[in-house]
Each structure stands twice: as C-alpha cells, then as structure tokens.
Backbone bond lengths (Angstrom), bond angles and torsions (degrees), N, CA, C in turn:
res aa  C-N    CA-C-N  psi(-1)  N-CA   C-N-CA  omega(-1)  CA-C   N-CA-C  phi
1 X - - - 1.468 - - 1.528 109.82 -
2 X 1.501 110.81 135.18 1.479 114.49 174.51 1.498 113.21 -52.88
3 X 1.151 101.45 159.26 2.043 112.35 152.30 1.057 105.62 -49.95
4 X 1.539 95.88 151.09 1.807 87.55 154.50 1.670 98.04 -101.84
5 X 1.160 123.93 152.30 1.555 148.31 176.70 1.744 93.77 -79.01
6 X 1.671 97.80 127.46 1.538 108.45 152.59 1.330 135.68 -121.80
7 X 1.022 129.51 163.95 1.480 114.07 -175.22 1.854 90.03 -146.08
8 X 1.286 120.75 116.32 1.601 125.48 170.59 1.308 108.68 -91.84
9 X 1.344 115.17 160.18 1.889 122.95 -170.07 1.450 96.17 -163.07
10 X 1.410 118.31 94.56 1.465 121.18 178.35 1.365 107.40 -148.34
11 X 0.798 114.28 139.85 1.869 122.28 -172.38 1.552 89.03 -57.89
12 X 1.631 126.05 -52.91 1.552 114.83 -133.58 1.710 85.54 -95.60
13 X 1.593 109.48 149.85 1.531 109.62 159.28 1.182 126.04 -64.57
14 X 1.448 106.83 -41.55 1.370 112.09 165.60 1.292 131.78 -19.01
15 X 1.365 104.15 -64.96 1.779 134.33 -159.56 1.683 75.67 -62.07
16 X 1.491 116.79 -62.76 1.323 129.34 -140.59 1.605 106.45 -59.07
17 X 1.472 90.75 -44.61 1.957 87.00 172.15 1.155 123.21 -103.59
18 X 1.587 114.47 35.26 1.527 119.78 -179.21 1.721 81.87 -113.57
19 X 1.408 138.36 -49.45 1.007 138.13 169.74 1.517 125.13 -25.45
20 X 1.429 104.67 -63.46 1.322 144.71 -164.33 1.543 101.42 -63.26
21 X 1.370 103.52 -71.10 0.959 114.32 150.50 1.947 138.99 -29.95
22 X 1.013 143.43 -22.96 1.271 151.82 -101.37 2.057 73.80 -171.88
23 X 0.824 102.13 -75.13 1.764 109.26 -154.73 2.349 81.20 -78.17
24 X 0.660 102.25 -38.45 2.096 87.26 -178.71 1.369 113.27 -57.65
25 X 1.532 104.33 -65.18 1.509 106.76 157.02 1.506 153.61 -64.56
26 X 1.564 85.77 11.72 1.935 100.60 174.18 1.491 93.48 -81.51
27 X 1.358 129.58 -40.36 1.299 122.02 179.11 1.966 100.47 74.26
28 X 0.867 119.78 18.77 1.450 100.35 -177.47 1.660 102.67 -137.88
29 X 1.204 108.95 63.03 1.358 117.58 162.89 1.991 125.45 87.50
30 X 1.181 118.72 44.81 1.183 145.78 -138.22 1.944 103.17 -144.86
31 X 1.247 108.35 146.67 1.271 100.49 -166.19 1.789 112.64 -161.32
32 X 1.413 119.20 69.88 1.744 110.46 -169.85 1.422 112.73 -67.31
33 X 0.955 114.92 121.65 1.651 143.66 -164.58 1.842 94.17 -77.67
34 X 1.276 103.22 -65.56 1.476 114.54 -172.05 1.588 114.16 -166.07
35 X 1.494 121.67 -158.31 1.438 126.21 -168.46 1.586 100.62 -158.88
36 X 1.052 126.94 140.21 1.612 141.55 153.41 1.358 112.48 -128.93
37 X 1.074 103.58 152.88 1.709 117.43 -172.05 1.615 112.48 -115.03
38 X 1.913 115.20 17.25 1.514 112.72 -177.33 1.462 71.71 -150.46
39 X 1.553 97.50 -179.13 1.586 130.19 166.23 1.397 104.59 -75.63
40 X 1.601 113.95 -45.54 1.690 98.19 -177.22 1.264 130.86 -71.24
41 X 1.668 99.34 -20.70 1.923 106.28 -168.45 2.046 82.94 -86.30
42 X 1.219 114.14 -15.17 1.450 99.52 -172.74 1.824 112.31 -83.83
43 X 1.253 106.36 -5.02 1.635 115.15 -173.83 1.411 98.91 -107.53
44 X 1.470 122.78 -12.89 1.537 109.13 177.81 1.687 94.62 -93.52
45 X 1.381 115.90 -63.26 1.825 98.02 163.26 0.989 128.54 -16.61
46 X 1.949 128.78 -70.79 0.945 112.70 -167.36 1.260 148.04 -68.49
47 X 1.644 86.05 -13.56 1.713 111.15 176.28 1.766 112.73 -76.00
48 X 1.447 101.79 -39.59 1.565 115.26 166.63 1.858 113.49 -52.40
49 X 1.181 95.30 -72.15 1.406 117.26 -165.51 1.859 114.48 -60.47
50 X 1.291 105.83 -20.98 2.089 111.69 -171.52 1.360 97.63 57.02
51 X 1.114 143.17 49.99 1.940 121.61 173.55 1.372 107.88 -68.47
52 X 1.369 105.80 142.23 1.870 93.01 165.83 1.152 96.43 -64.95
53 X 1.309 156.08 -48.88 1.337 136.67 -141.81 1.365 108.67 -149.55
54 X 1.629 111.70 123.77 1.524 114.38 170.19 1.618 113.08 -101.46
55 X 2.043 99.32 122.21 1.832 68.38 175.68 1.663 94.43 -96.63
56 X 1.406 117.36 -176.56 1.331 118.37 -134.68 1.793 84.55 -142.57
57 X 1.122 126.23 140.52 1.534 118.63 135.69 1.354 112.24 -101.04
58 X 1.185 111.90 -178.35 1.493 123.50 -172.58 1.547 114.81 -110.34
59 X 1.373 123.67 -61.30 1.555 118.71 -171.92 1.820 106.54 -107.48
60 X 1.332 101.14 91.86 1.821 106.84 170.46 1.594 101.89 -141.28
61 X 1.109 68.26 131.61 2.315 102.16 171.96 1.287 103.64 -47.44
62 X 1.535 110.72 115.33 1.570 130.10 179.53 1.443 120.86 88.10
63 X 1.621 115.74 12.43 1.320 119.56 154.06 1.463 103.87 166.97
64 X 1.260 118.01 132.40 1.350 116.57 -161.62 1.464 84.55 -90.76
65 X 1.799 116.31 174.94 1.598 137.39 172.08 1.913 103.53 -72.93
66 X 1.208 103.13 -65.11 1.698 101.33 -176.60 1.704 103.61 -54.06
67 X 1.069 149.33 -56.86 1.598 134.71 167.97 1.740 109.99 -43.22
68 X 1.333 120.29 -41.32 1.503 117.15 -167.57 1.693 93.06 -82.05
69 X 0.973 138.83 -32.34 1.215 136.79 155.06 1.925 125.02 -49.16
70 X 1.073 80.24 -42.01 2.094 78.44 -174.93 1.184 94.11 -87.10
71 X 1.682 140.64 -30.17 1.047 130.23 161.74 1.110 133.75 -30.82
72 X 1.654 106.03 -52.35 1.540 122.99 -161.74 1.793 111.41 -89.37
73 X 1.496 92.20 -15.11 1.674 102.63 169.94 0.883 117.55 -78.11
74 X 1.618 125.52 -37.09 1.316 131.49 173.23 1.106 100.73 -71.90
75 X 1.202 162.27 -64.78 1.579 142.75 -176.31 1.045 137.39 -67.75
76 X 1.642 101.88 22.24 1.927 120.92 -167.25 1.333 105.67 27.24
77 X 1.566 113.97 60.27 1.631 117.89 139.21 1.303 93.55 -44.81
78 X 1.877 109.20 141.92 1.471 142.10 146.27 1.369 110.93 -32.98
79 X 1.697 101.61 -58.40 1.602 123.69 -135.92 1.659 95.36 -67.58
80 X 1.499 128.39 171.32 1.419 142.35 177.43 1.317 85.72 -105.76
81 X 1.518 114.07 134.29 1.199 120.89 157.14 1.838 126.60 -82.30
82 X 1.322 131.44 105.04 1.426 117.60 -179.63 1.453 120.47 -102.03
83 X 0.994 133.08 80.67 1.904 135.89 -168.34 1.749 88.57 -42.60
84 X 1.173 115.78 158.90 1.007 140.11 -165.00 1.676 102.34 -160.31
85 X 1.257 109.64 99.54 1.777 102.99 -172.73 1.403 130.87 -126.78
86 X 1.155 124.72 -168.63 1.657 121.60 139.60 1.383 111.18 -109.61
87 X 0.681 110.07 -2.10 2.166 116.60 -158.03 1.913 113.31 -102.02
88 X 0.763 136.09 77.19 1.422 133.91 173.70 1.572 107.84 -88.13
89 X 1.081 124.66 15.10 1.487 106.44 169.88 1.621 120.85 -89.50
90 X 0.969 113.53 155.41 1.778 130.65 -160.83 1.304 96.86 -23.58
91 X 1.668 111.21 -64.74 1.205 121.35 -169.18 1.594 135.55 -45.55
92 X 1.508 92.21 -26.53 1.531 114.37 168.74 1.207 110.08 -81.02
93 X 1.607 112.07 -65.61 1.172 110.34 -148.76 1.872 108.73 -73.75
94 X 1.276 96.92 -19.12 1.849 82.85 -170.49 1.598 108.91 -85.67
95 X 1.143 119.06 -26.96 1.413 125.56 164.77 1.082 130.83 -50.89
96 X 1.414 117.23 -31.98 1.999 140.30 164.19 1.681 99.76 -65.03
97 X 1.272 91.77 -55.77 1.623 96.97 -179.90 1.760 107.90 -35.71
98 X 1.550 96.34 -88.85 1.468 119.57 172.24 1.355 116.25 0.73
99 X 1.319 87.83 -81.90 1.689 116.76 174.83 1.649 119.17 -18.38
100 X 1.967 92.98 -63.90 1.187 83.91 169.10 1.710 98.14 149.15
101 X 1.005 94.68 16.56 2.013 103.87 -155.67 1.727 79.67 -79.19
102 X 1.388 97.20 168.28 1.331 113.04 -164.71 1.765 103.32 -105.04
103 X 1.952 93.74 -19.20 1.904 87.10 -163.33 1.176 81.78 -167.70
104 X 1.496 131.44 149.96 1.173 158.51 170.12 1.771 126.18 -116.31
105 X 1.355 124.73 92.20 1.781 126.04 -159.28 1.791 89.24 -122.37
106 X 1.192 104.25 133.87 1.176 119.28 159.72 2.117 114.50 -80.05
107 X 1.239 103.99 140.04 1.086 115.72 -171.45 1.841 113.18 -53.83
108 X 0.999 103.57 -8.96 2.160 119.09 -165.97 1.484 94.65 -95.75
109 X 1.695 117.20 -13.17 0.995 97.74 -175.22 1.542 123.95 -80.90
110 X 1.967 127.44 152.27 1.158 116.84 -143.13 1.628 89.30 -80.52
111 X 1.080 109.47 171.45 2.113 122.94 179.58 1.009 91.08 -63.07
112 X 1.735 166.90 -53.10 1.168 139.18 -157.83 1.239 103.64 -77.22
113 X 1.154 124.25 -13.31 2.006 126.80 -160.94 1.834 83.18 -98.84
114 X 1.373 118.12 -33.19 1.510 80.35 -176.24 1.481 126.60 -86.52
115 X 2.061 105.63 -30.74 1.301 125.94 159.51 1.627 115.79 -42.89
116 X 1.021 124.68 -16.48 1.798 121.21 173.02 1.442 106.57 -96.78
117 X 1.428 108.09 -20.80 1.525 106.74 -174.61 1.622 112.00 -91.11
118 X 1.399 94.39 -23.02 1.855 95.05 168.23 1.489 108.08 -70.03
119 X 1.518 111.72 -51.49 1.253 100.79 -177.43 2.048 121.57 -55.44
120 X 1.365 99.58 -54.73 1.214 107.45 -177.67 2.054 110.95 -50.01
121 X 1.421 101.68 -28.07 1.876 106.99 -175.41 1.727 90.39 -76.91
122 X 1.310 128.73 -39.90 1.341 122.53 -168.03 1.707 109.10 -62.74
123 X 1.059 99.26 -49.97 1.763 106.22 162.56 1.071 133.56 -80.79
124 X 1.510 115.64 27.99 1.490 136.29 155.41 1.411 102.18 74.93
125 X 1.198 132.02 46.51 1.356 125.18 -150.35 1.822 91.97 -136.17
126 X 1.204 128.19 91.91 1.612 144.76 179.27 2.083 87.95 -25.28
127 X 1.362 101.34 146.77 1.296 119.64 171.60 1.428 113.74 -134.82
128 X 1.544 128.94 120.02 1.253 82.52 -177.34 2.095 76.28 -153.28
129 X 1.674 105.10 140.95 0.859 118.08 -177.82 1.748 112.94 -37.37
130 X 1.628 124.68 167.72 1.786 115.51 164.55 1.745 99.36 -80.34
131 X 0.881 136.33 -11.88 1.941 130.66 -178.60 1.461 101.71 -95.49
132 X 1.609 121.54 -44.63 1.500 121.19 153.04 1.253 134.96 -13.80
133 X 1.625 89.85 -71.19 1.810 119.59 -176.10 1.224 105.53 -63.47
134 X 1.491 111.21 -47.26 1.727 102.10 -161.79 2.021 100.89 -84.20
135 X 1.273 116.55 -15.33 1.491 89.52 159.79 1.149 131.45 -103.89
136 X 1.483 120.31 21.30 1.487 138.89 176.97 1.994 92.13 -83.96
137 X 1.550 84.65 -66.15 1.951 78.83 176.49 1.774 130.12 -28.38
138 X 1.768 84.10 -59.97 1.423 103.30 -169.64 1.835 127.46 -54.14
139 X 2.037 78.97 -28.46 1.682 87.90 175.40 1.466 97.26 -88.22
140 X 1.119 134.34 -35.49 1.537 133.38 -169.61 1.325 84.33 -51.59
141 X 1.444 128.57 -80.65 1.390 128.48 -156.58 1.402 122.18 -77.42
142 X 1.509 116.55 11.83 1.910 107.16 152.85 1.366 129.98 -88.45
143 X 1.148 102.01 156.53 1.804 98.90 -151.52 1.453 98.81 -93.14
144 X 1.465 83.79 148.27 1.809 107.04 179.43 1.595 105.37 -122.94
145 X 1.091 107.04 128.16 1.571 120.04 168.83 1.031 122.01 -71.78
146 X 1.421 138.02 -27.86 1.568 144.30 147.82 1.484 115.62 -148.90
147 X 0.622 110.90 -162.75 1.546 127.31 -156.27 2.735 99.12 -92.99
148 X 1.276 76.29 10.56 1.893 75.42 176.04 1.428 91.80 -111.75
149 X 0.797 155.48 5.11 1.613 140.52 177.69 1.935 104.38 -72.79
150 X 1.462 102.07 127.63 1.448 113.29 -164.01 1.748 106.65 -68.39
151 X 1.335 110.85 162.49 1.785 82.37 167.85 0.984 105.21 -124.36
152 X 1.608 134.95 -158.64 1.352 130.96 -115.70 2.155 102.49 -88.28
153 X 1.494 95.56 -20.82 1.619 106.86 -167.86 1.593 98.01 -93.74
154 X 1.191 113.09 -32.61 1.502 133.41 -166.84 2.219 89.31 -54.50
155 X 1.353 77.37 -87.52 1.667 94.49 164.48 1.765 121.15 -17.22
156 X 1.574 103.18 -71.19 1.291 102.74 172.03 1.601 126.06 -47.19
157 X 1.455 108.13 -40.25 1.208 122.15 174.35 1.445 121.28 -53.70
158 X 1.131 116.82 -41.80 1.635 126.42 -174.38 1.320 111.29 -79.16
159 X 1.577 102.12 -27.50 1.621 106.57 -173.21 2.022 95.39 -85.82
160 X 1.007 118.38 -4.98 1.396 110.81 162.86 1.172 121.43 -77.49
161 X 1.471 108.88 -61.67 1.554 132.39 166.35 1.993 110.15 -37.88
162 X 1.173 96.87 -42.58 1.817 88.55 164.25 1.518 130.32 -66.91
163 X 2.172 104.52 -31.51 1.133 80.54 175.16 1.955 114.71 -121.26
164 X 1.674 91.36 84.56 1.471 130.89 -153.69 1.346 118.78 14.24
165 X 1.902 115.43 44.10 1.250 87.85 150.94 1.244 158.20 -112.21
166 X 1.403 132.81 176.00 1.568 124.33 -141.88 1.455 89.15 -94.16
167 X 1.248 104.63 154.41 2.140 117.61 -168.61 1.331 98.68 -58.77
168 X 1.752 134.61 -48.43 1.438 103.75 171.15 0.824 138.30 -12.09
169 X 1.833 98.83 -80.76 2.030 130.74 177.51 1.598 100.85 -49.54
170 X 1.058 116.48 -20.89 1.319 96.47 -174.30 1.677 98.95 -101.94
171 X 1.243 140.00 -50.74 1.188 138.87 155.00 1.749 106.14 -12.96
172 X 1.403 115.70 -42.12 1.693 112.01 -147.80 1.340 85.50 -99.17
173 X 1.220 123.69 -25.61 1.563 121.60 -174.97 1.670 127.56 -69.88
174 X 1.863 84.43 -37.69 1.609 91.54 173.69 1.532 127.28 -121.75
175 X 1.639 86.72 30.06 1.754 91.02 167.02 1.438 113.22 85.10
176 X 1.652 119.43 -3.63 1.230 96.06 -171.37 1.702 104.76 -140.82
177 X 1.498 117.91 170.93 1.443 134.64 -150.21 1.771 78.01 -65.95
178 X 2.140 98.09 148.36 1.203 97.21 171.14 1.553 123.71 -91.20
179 X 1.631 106.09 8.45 1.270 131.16 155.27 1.752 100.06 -40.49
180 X 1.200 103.97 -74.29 1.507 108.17 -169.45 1.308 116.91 -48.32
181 X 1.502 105.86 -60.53 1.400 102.51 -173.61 1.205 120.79 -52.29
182 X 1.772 130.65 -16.96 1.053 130.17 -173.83 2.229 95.11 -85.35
183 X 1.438 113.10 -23.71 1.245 98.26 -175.65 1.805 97.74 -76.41
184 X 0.890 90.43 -38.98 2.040 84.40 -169.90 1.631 116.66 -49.15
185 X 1.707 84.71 -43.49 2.194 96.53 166.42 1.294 114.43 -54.64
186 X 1.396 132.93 -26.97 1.130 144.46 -160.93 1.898 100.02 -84.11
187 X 1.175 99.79 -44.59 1.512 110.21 164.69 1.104 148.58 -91.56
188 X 1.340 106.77 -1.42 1.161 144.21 171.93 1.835 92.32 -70.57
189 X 1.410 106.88 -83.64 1.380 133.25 -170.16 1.661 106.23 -43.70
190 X 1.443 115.70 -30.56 1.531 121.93 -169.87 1.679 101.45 -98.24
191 X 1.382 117.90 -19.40 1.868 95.49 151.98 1.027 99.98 -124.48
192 X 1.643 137.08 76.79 1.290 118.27 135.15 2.100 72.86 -125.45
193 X 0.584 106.58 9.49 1.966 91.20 178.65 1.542 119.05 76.03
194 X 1.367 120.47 10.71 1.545 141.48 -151.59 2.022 85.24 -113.38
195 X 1.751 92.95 159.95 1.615 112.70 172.98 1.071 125.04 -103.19
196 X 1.877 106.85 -27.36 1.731 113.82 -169.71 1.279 96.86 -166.73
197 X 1.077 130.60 163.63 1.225 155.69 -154.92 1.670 125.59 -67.69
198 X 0.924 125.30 -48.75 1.694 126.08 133.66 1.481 111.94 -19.66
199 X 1.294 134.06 -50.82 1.303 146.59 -150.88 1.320 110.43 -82.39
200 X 1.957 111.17 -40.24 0.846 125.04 -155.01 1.774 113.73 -91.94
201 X 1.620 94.79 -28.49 1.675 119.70 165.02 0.961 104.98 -62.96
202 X 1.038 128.05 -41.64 1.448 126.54 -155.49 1.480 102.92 -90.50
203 X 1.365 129.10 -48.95 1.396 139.13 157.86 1.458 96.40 -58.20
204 X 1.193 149.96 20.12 1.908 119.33 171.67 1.872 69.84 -134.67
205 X 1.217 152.59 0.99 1.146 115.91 155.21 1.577 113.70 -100.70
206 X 1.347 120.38 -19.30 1.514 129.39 151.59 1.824 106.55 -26.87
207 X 1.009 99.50 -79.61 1.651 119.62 -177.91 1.434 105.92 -63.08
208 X 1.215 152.39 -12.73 1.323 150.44 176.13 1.515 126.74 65.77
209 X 1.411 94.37 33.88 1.502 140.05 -149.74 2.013 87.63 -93.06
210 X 1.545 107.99 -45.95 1.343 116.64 -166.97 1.501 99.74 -133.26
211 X 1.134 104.82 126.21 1.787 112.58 173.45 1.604 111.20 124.79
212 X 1.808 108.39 -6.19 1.629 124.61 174.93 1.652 102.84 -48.46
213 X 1.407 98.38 144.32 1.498 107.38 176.18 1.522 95.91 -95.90
C-alpha cells in the first residue's frame, strides 16, 4: 500500500516540525510532501505537490485556511482538506466546513486521533472533532424561517460593520481576503433587503440580528 501524501500549512515552524516530525517517525505509511506558512503558499503547493491530504490551519497572516480552502475547491484540488486548529467556534468551524474541508481536528487532539483522521480524510471519509460535531448539529438543527437568516461569519461580519469597521480591519481581524468580506457584504445586503451598510445595521438591529446578549 502507498503512503499517504501530506502537505502542512501553519503559520508557526514549530507546529510545522512537530508535525513533520510526528508523521516521519510513525513509520507506518505517512509521507510529508512539503510545508507553507500562509493559505496562499499552501494553494500553490497543493496544486504543485497532488497530496492526498492537506491539513490546514485556519487564522495565519497572509492568507487565512477557509479562503485556501474555497480556493482549492474551486480548482478541483484532488487533495482532502483536514483543518487542523485551535479554534472551534461557529465562526471557524462552519466556514471550513462550507468551504469545503473534508474534516475538522482540533490541535489537543491525541496523535492516534489525528493519524486515523488523516487516514480516514484521505479516503474521503468527513472527520470531524466530538465539540466540532456537536456544534455542526446544533447549527444544523436551529430553526430558520426562510432561507435570509445570516450564518455564523455573515453575522460576525455585520456585527463589525456596526461598530464602523472598514472591510480591511475587518478582513485583518478575521483572517480572511478583503475580497471576501466584500462577497459576504454582498450577501449580507441581499437577505436583509438593504443596498449599503447603514441599511444593513440598521436592518440587523430591526431583526434582532445585532444587539443579542
């Protein structure tokens, strides 16, 4: 049986040769391809490199994980995407999802929990942490009245935009291209029924969307 192919994407070196490290000396069928330290140097790798499996972080300076992810979906990368994080809150985790990632592991998890999860992401097989799962459910199962209810990044976004900040700062805040943030505003603005941003504050405290305790 082949290796499986890896490809790591973590801002810190550390992580990178504790990883690296970790998967050489398992000796049981494992294979690091290479390393990037952004989302972008990790989408020109992966497209270079074929790994079965990229694990992914999410929030690093000069390209967040959820953009290097929708990237790599949009260009039918091969590779399985596996986030590899510290971050399980909504905001993270459903956006990785979205994107397109194949599996979601928090960084605490022990080396056999992540070594089954590479294997299982290489065989296309969803991974997804027990704190993962249970708020993937929880959002699956809260109720929406139609199809305009914002989701979990959407939300965050507006609640920036209320307290005026400009899509950069908010781009730099949450890791991701200010390309995006201008697409999420774009959707933002198309279910609350609003044109620009005033409109949209004003409609997310209308709706009780903004001002939640």
């Amino acid at each position: 049986m082949n290796d499986i192919t890896l490809l790591i994407v973590d801002d810190h070196p550390v992580v990178r040769d504790g990883l690296r490290g970790m998967f050489a000396a398992d000796g049981s069928g494992f294979r690091v391809l290479g390393e990037a330290p952004d989302g972008v140097r990790g989408v020109e790798l992966a497209l270079e490199l074929d790994p079965d499996v990229v694990l992914m972080d999410l929030r690093m300076p000069g390209g967040g994980g959820v953009d290097a992810i929708a990237e790599l979906t949009r260009r039918g990368a091969r590779s399985r995407i596996l986030v590899l994080t510290t971050y399980d809150t909504d905001t993270d985790t459903l956006p990785a999802i979205e994107a397109g990632a194949t599996g979601y592991l928090l960084k605490d998890a022990p080396r056999e929990e992540l070594f089954a999860a590479v294997r299982a992401a290489a065989e296309g097989r969803t991974v997804l942490s027990p704190a993962v799962a249970s708020r993937l459910v929880t959002a699956v199962r809260a109720p929406a009245a139609d199809g305009t209810a914002l989701s979990a990044r959407e939300g965050e976004i507006l609640t920036l935009v209320a307290k005026g900040t400009a899509n950069r700062a908010i781009a730099a805040e949450l890791f991701i291209s200010e390309a995006t943030v201008k697409t999420h505003l774009t959707h933002i603005y198309g279910k609350l029924g609003v044109k620009d941003r005033a409109a949209a504050v004003a409609a997310g405290y209308d709706r009780g969307i903004l001002g939640r305790s």
